[in-house]
N, C-alpha and C positions, 0 to 999 in steps of 0.2 A: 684514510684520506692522504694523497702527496700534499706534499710541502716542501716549499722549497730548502736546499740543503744548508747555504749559509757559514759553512763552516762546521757544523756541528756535528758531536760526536755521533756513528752508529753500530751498533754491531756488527760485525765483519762478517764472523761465522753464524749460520743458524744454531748450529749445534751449542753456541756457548749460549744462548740464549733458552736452548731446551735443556740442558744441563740446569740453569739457573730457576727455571721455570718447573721441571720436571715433569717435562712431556715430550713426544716425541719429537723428531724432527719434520716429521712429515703433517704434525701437526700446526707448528711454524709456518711450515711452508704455505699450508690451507687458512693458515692466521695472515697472513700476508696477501694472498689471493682475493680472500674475503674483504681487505683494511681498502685495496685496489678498486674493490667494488663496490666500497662506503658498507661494507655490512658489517662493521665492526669500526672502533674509535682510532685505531692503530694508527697516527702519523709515521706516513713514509717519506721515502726521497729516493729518487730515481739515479742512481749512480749508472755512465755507460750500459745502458739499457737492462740495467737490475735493481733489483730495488730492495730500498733494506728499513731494518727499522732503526728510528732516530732513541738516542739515547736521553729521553726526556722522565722530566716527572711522571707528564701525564701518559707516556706510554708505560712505566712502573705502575701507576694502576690499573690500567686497563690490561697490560698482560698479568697483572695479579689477578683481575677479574674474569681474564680468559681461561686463567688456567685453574680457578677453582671449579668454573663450570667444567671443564674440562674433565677434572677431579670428581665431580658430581656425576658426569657420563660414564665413566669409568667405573662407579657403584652400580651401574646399572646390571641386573641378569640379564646375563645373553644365554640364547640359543644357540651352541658351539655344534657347527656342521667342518665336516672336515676336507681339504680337497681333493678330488679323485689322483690318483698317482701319474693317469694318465697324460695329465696337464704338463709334467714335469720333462713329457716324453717327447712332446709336439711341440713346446716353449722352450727357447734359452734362457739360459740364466739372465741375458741380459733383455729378453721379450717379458722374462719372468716378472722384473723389477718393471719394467715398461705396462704391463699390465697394472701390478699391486699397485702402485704410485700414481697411475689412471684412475684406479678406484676408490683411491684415501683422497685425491684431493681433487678430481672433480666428479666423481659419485660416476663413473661412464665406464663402459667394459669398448676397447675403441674393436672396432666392427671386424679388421682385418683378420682378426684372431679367430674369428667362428672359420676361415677357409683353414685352417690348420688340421693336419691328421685325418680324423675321420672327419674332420665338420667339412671338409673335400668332399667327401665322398656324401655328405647328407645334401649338401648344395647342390651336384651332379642327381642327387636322385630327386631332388626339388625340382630342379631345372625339366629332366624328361618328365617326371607328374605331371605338371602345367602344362609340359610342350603339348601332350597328347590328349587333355582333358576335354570333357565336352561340357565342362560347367561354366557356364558363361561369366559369371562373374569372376571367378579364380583367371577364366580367360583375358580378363582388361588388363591382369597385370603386364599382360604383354612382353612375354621373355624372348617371342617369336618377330617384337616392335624393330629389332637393332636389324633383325634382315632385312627387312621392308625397308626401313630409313636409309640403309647402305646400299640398298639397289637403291633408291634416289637418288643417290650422289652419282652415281655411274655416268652418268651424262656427262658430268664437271669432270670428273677424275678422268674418264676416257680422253677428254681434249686436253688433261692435264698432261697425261702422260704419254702422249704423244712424242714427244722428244727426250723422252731416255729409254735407253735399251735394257736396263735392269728395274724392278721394282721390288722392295722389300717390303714388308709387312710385318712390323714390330706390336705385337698385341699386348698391351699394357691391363694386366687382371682380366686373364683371358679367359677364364670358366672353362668350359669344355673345347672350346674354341669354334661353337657350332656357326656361330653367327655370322667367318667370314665365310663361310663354306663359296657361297655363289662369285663371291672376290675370286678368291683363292684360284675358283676354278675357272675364270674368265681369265685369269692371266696367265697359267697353264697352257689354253687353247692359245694365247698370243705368242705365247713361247718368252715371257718376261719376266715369270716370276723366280727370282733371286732368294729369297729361305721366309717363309712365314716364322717370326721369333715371336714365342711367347714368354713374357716376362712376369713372375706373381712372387711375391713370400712365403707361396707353402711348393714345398717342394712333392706333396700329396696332388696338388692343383694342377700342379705340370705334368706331369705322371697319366692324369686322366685327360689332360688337354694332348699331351700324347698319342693315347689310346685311338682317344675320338679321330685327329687330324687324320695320325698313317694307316687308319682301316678306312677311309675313304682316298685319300692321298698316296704318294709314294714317300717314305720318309727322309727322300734328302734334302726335302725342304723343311723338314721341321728342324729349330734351332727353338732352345730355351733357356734359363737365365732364374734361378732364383732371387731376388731381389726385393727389400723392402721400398717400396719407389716414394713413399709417402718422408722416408728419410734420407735416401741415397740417389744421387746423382745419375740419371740413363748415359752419363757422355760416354764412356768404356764402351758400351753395348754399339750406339749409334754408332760412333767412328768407326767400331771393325767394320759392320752391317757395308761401311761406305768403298771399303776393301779399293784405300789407294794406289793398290799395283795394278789394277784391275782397268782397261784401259776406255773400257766404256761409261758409255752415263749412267749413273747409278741415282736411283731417287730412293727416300724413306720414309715412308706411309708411317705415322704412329697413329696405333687405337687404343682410344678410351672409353669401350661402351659400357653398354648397362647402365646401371648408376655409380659406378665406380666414382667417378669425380667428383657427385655430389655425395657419398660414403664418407671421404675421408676427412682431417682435423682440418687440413690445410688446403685450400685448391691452389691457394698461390704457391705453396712449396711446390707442390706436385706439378705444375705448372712448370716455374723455373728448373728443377729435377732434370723436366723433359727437354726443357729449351736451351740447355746448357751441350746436350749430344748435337741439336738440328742444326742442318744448315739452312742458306737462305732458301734453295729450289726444294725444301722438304715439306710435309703437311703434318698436319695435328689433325686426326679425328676424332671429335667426342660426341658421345647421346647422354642424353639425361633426362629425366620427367621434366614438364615444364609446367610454370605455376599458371594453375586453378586455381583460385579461390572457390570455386564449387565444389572442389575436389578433393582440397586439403588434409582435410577428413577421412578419404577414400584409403582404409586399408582392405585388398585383396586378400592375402593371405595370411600376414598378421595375426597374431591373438588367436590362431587355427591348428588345427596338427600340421597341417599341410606346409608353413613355415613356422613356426614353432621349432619345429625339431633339429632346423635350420640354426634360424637367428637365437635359442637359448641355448648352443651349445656350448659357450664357456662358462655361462653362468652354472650350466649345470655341473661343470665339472668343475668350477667352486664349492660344491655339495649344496646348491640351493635348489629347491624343490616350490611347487606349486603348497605347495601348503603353507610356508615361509610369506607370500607374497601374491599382494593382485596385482595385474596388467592392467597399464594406463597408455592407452593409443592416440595420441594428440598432436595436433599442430600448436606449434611454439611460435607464437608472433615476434617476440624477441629475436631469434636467430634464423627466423622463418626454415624451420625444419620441421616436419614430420618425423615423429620422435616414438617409441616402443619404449615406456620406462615398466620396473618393476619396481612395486612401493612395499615395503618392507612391513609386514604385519604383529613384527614382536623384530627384538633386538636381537642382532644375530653377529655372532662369531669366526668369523672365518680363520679355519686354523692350516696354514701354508707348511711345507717343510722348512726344516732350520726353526721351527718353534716361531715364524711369521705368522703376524694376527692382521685380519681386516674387522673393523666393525667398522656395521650397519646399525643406525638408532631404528629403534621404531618407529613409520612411516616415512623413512627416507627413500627418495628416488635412485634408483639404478638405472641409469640408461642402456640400454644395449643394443639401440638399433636407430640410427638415425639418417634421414637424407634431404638434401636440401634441394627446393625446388625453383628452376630462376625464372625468370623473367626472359623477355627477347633482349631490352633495354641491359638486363643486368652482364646477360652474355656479352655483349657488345661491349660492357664498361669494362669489365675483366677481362678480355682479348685484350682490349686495351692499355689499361692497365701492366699487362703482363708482357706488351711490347710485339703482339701479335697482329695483324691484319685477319679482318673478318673475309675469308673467301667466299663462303656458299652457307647458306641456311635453310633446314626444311621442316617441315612439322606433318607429325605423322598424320595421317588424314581422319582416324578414325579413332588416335589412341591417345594420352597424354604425353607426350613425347617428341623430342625436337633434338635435331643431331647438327651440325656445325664443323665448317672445315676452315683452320686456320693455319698461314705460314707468317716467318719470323717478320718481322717491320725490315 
């Protein structure tokens, strides 16, 4: 629970408090998380937007009673699987900890990490499966939605871009980069296109977004940019993109398809990220599923080989296996996501390099796959919100899907 602070004493450091307690730190941290969201007795206080624990009686008992249960989970047999080395090859040290610390203390593996390495390459070979299948239902996933939605906009964008002489085309988690293909090639024919930049955090992802563009393309317009954008700022990238020697009018298309925006922790970081590079005469384009409530339910390929081999590739390369765990494919009212958790079938061990341990209790959730689905209303509040003007809306005719073009307020 907060409370307010009063003067009173609190613990500064987590770790003086896991030294005293004798558990970890990351255990504290999930002690505190938990106290935030009443699931535990823990009085807090919110110091400068952190929060700590107050040095009271009643938190001496209750972190004695945390940390004997704690002491009790600890007795438990686990099943020690170990992680593939591979992991150590596609991750930084500092993705490495960004991971393990995702997974001690909010049970989630975050999404971006299956495009890493091969899981690139499992994504690309997801992508052409579906493009070319004739099974209809794998077909509503709609990987083929963002070209059809982007030739929609083509009406808007053409009268948009009417008065500048260069256009660039910055693709934000670009996949293959198939989708801007009919863009790409209509501003080719105008003689405007300025460099298609693709921007992603696996330097695997760009590599095959490569491949794809300059075998159809010539490659001087290809430009890339490894970047995690869910942390880091696009401004570096836009500003050159705007190339101020450069004596004509210069405009910058940003794209966010797929579900990429509904993927990530944060839309508003990813948001400001992006709107921190734009200027005023620039655009934001995003697609995303749009909420069904008949729908919510609807996993295509999910729970399948067909993704599957996809969306559990870091977990697998944690050393977890289907025998370990069932798959739970759900919508989440609370955070209104559609969610892919793995629930844990006996107590499991995860043993990281440097002698790094994760446990999993038995029947605890794993998420690995989540996305959120909005509203028309909700778009409009978060445009707003994030200080943008709603330009153009469309919704796919046939598919769940709705794409959105916004510039800065």
């Amino acid at each position: 629970m907060i409370v307010s602070y009063n003067n009173q004493d609190y613990y500064r450091k987590q770790v003086d408090v896991a030294r005293l307690f004798r558990v970890s730190e990351g255990t504290i941290t999930n002690w505190i998380k938990r106290g935030k969201e009443n699931k535990n007795l823990l009085q807090l206080s919110q110091i400068n937007n952190r929060f700590y624990i107050l040095k009271t009686e009643h938190n001496f008992a209750e972190l004695t009673k945390l940390s004997i249960e704690a002491e009790d989970f600890q007795n438990v047999e686990y099943k020690q699987v170990y992680a593939d080395p591979k992991l150590y090859s596609i991750l930084t040290d500092e993705q490495l900890l960004a991971l393990t610390n995702s997974v001690i203390i909010n049970s989630s593996i975050p999404l971006k990490y299956v495009y890493m390495g091969d899981g690139a390459k499992n994504w690309d070979e997801f992508y052409n499966t579906i493009y070319h299948t004739n099974d209809k239902e794998i077909k509503k996933y709609g990987l083929d939605a963002d070209e059809y939605l982007f030739e929609k906009t083509f009406s808007f964008l053409e009268r948009y871009m009417e008065d500048f002489d260069i256009i660039n085309i910055i693709d934000i988690g670009p996949g293959n980069s198939r989708a801007l293909f009919d863009e790409v090639e209509n501003l080719i024919d105008r003689k405007k296109l300025g460099h298609y930049i693709a921007v992603d955090i696996s330097d695997t992802m760009l590599e095959i977004a490569q491949k794809t563009f300059t075998k159809k393309f010539s490659s001087i317009y290809f430009k890339s940019f490894q970047l995690d954008f869910e942390i880091n700022s696009l401004q570096n990238i836009l500003f050159a993109a705007k190339d101020i020697n450069n004596d004509k009018k210069i405009l910058n298309i940003v794209t966010c398809l797929g579900a990429t925006i509904g993927n990530v922790e944060s839309q508003t970081k990813v948001l400001q990220n992006i709107k921190e590079g734009l200027f005023s005469e620039d655009l934001l384009v995003i697609s995303n599923p749009l909420d069904d409530p008949s729908k919510r339910s609807f996993f295509a390929t999910l729970g399948k080989p067909i993704g599957d081999k996809h969306a559990l590739y870091i977990s697998s390369l944690l050393g977890l296996n289907q025998d370990h765990y069932t798959k739970e494919l759900i919508y989440n009212p609370e955070n209104k996501h559609r969610e892919y958790n793995l629930i844990m079938k006996q107590a499991i061990q995860i043993v990281l390099k440097d002698d790094r341990i994760i446990n999993l209790s038995d029947g605890q959730k794993l998420n690995v796959w989540r996305n959120r689905q909005d509203t028309f209303e909700y778009i409009a509040q978060k445009m707003q919100d994030n200080n943008f003007n709603l330009q153009f809306i469309a919704r796919h005719s046939m598919e769940n899907k709705v794409i959105y073009v916004g510039s800065l307020v």
